[in-house]
N, C-alpha and C positions, 0 to 999 in steps of 0.2 A: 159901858164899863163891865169891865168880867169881875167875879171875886178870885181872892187869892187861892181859896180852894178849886175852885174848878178849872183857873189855872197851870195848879200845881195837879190836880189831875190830866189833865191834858200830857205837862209833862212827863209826869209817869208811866203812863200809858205809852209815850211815845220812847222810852227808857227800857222799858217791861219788852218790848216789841224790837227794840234794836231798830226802828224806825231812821233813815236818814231824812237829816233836814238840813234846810238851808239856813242859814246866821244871815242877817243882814242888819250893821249896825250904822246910825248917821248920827254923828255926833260932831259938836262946834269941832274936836279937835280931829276928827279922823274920818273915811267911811271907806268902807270894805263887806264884804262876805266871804262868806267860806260855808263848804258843807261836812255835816259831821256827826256823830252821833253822840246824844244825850248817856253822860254818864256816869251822872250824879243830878241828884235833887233832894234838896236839902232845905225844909221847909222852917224849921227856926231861924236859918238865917236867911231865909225866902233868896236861897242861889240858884245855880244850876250851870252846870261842867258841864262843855261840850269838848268833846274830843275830834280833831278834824282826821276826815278820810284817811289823810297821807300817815296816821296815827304819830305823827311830830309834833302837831301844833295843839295845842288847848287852850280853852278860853273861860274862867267861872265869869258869870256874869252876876251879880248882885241885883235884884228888884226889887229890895227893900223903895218901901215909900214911894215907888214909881205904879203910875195910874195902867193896871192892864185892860187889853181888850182883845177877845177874839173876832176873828174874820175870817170868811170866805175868801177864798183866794183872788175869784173877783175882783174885790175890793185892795189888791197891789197897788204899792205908791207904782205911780207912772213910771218911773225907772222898770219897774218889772212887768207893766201891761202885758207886751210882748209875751211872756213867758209865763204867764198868769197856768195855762196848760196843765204845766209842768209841776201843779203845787195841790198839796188839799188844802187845808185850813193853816191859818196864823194868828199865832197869838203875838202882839205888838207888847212892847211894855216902854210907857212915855213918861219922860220930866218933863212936865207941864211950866217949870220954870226954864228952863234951858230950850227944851225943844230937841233934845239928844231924843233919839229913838233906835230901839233893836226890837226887830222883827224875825220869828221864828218860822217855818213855812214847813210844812210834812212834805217830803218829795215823792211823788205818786212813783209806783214803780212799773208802771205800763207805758211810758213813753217811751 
C-alpha cells in the first residue's frame, strides 16, 4: 500500500511535467481507458482531473477512502502484459469492497 502523500506526489509530479498517462479504469459498471494529461490535483478532496489527448473528454476521478499502491509497470493487469513497454510506473487506486479499480501508468516517451 502507498500513502496518500506520496501518491498525491507522484501525481503532481506527473501534472508539474505535463507527463502523458494512460487512465485505465475496471469497474462492475464500465471498463475503458483513455490517455491524457493530469490537470488537476486536488488533495483535500484526494481528486484528480485528467484531461484526454483529444482535449474534449475529461475525467475527476475521486480516491477518497480507496486503498492506493504504486507499481512497476511490470506488474500490469494481464489485459496490459503485452504493452507493459510502453509504461513507467502506476499507481492503482482499489475499492477493496467492490473490486472497481483505476490504474494510472506514465507513458514513456521513447517508444
Amino acid at each position: 500500500m502507498t500513502s496518500s502523500d506520496d501518491a498525491f506526489l507522484l501525481l503532481r509530479k506527473w501534472k508539474i511535467e505535463k507527463l502523458q498517462i494512460q487512465a485505465v479504469f475496471v469497474l462492475d459498471l464500465a471498463n475503458g481507458s483513455f490517455a491524457g494529461i493530469v490537470t488537476d490535483v486536488d488533495e483535500p478532496s484526494l481528486s484528480v482531473r485528467i484531461v484526454g489527448l483529444d482535449s474534449r473528454s475529461q475525467f475527476t476521478f475521486h480516491l477518497r477512502n480507496l486503498e492506493l499502491r504504486y507499481a512497476d509497470s511490470r506488474e500490469a493487469p494481464e489485459a496490459l502484459k503485452h504493452e507493459a513497454h510502453k509504461y513507467e510506473g502506476c499507481l492503482t487506486a482499489l475499492d477493496t469492497g467492490s473490486g472497481d479499480r483505476i490504474s494510472f501508468f506514465e507513458i514513456r516517451d521513447n517508444i
